[in-house]
C-alpha positions as CSV (number, residue, x, y, z in Angstrom):
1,X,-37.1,-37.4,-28.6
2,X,-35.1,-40.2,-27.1
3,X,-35.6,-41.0,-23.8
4,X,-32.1,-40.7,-23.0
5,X,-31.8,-37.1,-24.5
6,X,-34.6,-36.1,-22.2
7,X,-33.1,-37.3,-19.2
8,X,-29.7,-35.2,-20.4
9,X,-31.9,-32.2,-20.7
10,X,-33.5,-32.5,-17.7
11,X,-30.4,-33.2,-15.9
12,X,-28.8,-29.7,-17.5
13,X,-32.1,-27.5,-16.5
14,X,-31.3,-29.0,-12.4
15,X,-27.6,-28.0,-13.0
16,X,-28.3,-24.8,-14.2
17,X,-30.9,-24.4,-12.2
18,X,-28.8,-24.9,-9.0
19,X,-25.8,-23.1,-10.1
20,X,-28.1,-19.6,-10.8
21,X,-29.2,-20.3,-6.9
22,X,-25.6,-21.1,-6.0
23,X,-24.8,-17.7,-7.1
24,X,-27.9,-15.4,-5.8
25,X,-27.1,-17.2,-2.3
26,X,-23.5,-16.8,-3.0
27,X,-23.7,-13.1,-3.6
28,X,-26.9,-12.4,-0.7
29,X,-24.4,-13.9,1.6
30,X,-21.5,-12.0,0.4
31,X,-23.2,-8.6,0.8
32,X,-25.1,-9.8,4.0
33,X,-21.2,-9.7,5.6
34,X,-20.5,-6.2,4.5
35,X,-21.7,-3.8,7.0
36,X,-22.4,-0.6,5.1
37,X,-21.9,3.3,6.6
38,X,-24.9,5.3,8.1
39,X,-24.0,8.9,6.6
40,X,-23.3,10.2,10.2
41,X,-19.5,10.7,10.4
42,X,-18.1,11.0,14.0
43,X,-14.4,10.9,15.2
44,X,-13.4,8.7,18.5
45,X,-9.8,8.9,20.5
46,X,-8.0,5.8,20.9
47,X,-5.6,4.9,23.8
48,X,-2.7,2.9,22.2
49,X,0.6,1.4,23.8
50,X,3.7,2.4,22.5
51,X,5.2,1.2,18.6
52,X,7.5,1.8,16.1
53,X,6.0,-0.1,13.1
54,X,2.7,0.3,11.6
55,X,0.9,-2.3,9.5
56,X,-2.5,-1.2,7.1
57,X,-4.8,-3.8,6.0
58,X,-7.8,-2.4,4.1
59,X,-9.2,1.0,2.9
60,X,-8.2,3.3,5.7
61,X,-6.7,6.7,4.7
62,X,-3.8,7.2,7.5
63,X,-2.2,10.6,8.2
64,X,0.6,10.5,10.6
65,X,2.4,12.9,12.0
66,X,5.6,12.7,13.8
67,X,4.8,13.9,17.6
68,X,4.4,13.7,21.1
69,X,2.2,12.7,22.5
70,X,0.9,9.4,21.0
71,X,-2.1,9.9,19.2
72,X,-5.1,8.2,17.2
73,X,-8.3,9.6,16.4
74,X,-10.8,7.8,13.9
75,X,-13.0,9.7,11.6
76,X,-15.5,8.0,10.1
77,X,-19.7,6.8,9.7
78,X,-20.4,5.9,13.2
79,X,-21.8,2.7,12.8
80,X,-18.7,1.6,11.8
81,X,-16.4,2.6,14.6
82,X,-16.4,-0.8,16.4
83,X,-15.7,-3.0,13.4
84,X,-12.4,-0.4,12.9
85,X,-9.5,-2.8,15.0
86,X,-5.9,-0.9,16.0
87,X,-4.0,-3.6,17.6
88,X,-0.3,-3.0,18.8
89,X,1.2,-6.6,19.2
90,X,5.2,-7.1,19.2
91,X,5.4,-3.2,18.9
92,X,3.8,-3.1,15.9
93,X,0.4,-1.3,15.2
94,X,-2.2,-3.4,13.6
95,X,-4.9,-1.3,11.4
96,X,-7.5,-3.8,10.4
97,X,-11.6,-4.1,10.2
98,X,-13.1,-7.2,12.2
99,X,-16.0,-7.5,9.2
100,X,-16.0,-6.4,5.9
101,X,-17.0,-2.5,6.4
102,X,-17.9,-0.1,3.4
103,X,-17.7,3.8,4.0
104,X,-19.3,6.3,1.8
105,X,-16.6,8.7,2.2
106,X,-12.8,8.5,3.7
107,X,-11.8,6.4,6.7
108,X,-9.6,9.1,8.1
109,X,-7.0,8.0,10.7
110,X,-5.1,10.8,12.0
111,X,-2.1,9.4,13.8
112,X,0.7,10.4,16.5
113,X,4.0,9.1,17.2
114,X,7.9,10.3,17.7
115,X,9.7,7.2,16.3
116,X,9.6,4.8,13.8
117,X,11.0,2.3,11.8
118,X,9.1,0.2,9.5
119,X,5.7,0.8,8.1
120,X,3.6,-1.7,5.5
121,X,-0.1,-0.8,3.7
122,X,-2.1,-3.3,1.8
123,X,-5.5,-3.7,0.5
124,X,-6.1,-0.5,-1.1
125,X,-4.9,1.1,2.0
126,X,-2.9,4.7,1.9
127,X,-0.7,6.1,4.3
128,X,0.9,10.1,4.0
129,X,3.2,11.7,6.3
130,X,1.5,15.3,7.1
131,X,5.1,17.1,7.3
132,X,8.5,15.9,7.1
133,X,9.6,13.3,9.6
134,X,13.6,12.9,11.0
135,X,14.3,9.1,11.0
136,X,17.8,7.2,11.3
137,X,16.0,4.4,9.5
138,X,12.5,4.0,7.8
139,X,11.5,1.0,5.7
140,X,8.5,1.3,3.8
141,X,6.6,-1.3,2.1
142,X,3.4,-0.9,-0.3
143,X,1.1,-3.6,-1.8
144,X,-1.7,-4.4,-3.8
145,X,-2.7,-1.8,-5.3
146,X,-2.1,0.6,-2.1
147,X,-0.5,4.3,-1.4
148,X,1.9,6.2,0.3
149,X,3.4,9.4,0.1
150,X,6.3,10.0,2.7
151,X,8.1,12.8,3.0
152,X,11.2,12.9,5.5
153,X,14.9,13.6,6.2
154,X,16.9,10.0,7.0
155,X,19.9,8.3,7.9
156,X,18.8,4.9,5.0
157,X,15.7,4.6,3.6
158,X,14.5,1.4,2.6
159,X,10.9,1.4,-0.2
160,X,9.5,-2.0,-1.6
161,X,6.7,-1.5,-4.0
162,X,4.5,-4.8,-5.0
163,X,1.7,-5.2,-7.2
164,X,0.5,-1.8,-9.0
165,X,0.7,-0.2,-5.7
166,X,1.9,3.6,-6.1
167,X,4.8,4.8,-3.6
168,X,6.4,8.8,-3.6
169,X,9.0,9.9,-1.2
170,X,10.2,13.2,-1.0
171,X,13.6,14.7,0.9
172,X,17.1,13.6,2.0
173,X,18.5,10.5,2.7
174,X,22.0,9.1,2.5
175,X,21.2,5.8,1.6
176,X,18.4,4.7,-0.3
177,X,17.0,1.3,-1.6
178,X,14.3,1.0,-4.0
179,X,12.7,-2.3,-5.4
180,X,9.8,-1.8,-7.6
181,X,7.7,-5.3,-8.7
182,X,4.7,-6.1,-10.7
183,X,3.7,-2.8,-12.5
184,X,3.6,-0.6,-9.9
185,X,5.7,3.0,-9.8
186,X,7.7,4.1,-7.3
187,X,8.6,7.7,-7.6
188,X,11.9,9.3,-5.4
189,X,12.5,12.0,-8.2
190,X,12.3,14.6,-4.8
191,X,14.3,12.0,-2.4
192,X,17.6,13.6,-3.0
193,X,20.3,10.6,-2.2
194,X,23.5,10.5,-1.4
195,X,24.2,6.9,-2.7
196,X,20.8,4.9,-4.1
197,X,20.5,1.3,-5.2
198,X,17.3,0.7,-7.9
199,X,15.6,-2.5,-8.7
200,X,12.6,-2.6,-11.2
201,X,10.8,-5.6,-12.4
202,X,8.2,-6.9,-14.5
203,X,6.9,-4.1,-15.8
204,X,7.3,-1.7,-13.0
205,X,9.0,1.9,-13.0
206,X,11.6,4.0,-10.3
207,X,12.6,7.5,-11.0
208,X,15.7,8.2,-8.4
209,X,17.5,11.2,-7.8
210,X,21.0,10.4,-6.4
211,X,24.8,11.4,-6.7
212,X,25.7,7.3,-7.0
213,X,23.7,4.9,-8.2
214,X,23.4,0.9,-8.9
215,X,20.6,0.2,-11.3
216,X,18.8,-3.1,-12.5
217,X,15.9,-3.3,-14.7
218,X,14.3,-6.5,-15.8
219,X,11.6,-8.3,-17.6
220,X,10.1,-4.7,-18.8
221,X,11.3,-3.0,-16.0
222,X,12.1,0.9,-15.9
223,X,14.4,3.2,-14.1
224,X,14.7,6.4,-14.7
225,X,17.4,9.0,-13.0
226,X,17.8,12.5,-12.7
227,X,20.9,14.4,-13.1
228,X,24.0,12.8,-13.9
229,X,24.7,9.9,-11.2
230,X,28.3,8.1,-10.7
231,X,27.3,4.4,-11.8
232,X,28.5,1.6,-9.7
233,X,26.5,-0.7,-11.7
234,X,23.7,-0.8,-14.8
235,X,22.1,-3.7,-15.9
236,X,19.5,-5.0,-17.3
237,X,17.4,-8.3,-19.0
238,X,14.1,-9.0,-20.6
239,X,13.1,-6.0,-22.2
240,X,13.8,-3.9,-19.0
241,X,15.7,-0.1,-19.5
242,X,17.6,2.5,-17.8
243,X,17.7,6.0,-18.8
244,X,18.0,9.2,-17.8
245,X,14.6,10.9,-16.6
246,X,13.9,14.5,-19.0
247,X,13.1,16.9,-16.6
């Protein structure tokens, strides 16, 4: 063998042989981050200031009821408690971890409150109203591949869905505004609507129950509507449809 091809094939074996190290000490670090539940599931009471929007970062399971008084209990492993953050800055609650944290069952957040107005869950995260609320106003935003089911009586409700997150709302409202992106569904076949505007994109799908209706649909896009809505406006581009919704 030529001496050069030896010094090629030595030079792979160190590449190789540092890149499988790269990854073993890339991965021992990753998981030496992640603190991991104990089994023993506690709950713990937490004093928060007053807010009207809530924002969800991660894999918590959030149950909120509308009440007084203000309330938040955390169930979950209790070596995990203090990584759990719930930060109200600009008066907006902040739901976050400090570390990576991994439960072996739900991170149940039971929470308390008599107003408010927007509310936003990412990260896997999943947010459910335990009974119907009674808001003037409520906008509601889900992403990546997160969850909420709100059920409520409102004034104008506003519900962006992004990136195959999964969004239901069930009720009254007068007005209601739907945008679904990115493959997700967004489904407000219960939200009975006075007048409902519906925007579905790339692949993602609405069903809407109103009396008047403006519906776009694009690049694969679907809306679907119950009943037998007065149109302002239908259109659509891209492969995207609108159609009535078979019961």
């Amino acid at each position: 063998m030529k001496k050069s091809n030896l010094i090629l094939l030595i030079a792979l074996g160190i590449i190789i042989i540092i890149s499988i190290t790269g990854i073993f000490v890339l991965k021992s670090n990753l998981f030496a981050t992640i603190t991991f539940g104990e089994g023993n599931i506690v709950q713990s009471e937490r004093d928060i200031p007053s807010f009207e929007k809530i924002k969800i970062n991660g894999r918590y399971n959030v149950y909120f009821t509308q009440d007084s008084p203000r309330e938040l209990i955390i169930f979950t492993e209790e070596n995990l408690h203090e990584f759990i953050r719930t930060d109200v800055r600009n008066n907006e609650l902040y739901i976050s971890s400090s570390q990576p944290i991994r439960s072996n069952s739900e991170i149940r957040i039971e929470l308390s409150n008599d107003f408010l107005t927007h509310v936003e869950v990412s990260a896997s995260g999943k947010f459910f109203t335990t009974r119907a609320i009674a808001l003037p106003l409520l906008h509601l935003t889900a992403n990546a591949g997160s969850t909420m089911d709100v059920e409520g009586i409102f004034e104008s409700l506003f519900a962006l869905q992004n990136a195959g997150a999964t969004l239901k709302l069930r009720g009254e409202t007068d007005k209601l505004n739907l945008e679904s992106n990115a493959g997700g569904s967004l489904d407000a076949s219960q939200m009975r609507a006075t007048s409902a505007t519906a925007r579905a994109n790339a692949g993602a799908s609405i069903i809407v129950n109103a009396a008047e209706l403006d519906a776009e649909a694009n690049a694969g896009g679907s809306v679907r509507y119950l009943g037998d809505p007065v149109f302002k406006s239908m259109r659509t581009s891209a492969g995207g449809s609108i159609n009535k919704q078979s019961r």
